[in-house]
C-alpha positions in Angstrom: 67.8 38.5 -3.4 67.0 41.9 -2.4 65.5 45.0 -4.2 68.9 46.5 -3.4 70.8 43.7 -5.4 68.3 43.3 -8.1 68.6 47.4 -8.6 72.5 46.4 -8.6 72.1 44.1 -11.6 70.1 45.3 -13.7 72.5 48.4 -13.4 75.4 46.1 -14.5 73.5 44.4 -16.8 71.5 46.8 -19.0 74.7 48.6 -20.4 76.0 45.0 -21.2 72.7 43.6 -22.6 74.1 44.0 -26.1 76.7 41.4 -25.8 74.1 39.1 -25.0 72.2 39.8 -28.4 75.9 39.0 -30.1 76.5 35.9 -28.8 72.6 34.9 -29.2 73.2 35.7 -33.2 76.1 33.0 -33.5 74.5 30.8 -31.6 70.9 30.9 -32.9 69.4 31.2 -36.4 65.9 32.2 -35.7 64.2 35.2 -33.6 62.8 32.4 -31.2 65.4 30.8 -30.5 67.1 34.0 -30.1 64.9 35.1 -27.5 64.6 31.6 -26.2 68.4 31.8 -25.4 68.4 35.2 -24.6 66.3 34.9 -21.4 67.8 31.9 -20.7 71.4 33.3 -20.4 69.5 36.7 -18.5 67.9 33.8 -15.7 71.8 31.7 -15.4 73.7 35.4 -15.3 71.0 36.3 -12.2 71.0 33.1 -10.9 74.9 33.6 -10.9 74.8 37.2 -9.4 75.6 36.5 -6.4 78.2 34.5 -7.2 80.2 38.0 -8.9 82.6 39.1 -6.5 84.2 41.6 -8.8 87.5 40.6 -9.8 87.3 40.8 -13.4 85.4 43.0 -15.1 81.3 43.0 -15.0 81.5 42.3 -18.9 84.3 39.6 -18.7 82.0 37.7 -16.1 78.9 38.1 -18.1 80.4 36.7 -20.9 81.8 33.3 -19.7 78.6 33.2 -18.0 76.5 33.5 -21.4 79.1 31.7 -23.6 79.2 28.8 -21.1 75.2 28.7 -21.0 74.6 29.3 -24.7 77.3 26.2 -25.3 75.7 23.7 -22.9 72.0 24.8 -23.7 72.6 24.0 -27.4 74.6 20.9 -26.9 71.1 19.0 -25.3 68.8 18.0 -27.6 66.1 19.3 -25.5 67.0 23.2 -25.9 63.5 24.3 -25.4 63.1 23.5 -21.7 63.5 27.2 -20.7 63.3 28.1 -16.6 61.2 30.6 -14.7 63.1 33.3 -12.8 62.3 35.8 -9.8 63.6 38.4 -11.7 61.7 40.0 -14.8 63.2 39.2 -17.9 61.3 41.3 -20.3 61.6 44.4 -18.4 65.3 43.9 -19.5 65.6 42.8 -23.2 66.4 44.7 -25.6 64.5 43.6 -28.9 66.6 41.9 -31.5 65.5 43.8 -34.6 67.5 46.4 -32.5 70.5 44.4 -33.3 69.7 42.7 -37.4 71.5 44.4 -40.2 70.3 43.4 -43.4 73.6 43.8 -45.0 74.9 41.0 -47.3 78.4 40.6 -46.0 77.3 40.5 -42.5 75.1 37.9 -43.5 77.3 35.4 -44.9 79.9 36.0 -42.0 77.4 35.4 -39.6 76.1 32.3 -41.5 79.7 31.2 -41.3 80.2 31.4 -38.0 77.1 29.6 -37.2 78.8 26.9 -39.3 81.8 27.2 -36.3 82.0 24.9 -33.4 80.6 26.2 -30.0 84.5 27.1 -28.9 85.3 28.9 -32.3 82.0 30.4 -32.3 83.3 32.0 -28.9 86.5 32.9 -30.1 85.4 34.6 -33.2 82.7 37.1 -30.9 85.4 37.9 -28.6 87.8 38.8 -31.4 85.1 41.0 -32.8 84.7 42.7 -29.6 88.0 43.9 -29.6 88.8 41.2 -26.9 92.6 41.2 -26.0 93.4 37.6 -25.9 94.7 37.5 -22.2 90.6 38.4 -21.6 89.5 36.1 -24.0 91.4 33.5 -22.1 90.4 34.2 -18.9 86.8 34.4 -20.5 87.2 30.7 -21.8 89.3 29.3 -18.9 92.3 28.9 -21.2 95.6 30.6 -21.5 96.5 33.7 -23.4 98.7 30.9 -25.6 95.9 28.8 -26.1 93.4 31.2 -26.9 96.0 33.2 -29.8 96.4 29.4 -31.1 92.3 28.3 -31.1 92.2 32.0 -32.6 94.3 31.3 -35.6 92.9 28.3 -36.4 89.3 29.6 -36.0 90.3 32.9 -38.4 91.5 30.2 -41.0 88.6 28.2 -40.5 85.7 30.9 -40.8 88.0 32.7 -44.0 87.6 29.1 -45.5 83.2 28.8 -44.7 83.5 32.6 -46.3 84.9 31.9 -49.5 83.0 28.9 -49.7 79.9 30.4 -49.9 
């Protein structure tokens, strides 16, 4: 890619990099693997660039592409084999102290959604976000239906890991 459309993402992307840092918090559990799977989703969503024609919204892209990497890196067992990229990661991340909060509740919710499958996990970050569920949908590649029913069920789900705990 050119100077020109590297300029252009990291433009889109810098703005958005905080999403990134969300969805590496359910998914992860550690600072390495946070980072791991942070510059992981950076390398697939510039790797992908190209691929953004603009239909839907520079955020809704980013996040089926992150959601959709973070779900299929953590499904191998060999989650460590992390790729090289043209484009400088570190020049881009944000670090994630930025993003920790050391307060209890936040804690055990965030301990609970770990505890979530990959597709609730999703669901549950989106909600958070403030996500209407006709985005979430096209996010996920589901309905606005489905995703209000997967929703429901992951809200009853997480409520019960919470009061669990």
């Amino acid at each position: 890619m050119s100077t020109e459309q590297e300029k252009t993402f990291v433009d889109f992307f810098k703005p958005n990099q905080r999403l990134i840092h969300k969805i590496c918090k359910i998914y992860t559990n550690n600072p390495e693997d946070h980072q791991d799977l942070f510059q992981e989703i950076t390398i697939q969503l510039w790797k992908s660039f190209s691929g953004f024609k603009g239909e839907a919204k520079f955020s809704t892209w980013m996040y089926r592409v992150a959601l959709n990497t973070a779900i299929a890196l953590f499904r191998k067992p060999q989650k460590k084999n992390m790729q090289t990229s043209e484009i400088d990661v570190s020049s881009l991340k944000m670090e994630y102290e930025d993003y920790e909060d050391d307060e209890h509740k936040l804690k055990k919710m965030y301990k609970a959604i770990y505890e979530l499958s990959d597709v609730e996990k999703a669901l549950i970050m989106l909600y958070l976000e403030d996500k209407p569920y006709k985005e979430i949908g096209d996010i996920l590649g589901i309905t606005e239906g489905n995703a209000r029913v997967k929703m429901n069920r992951a809200k009853n789900n997480l409520k019960n890991k919470i009061s669990t705990k």
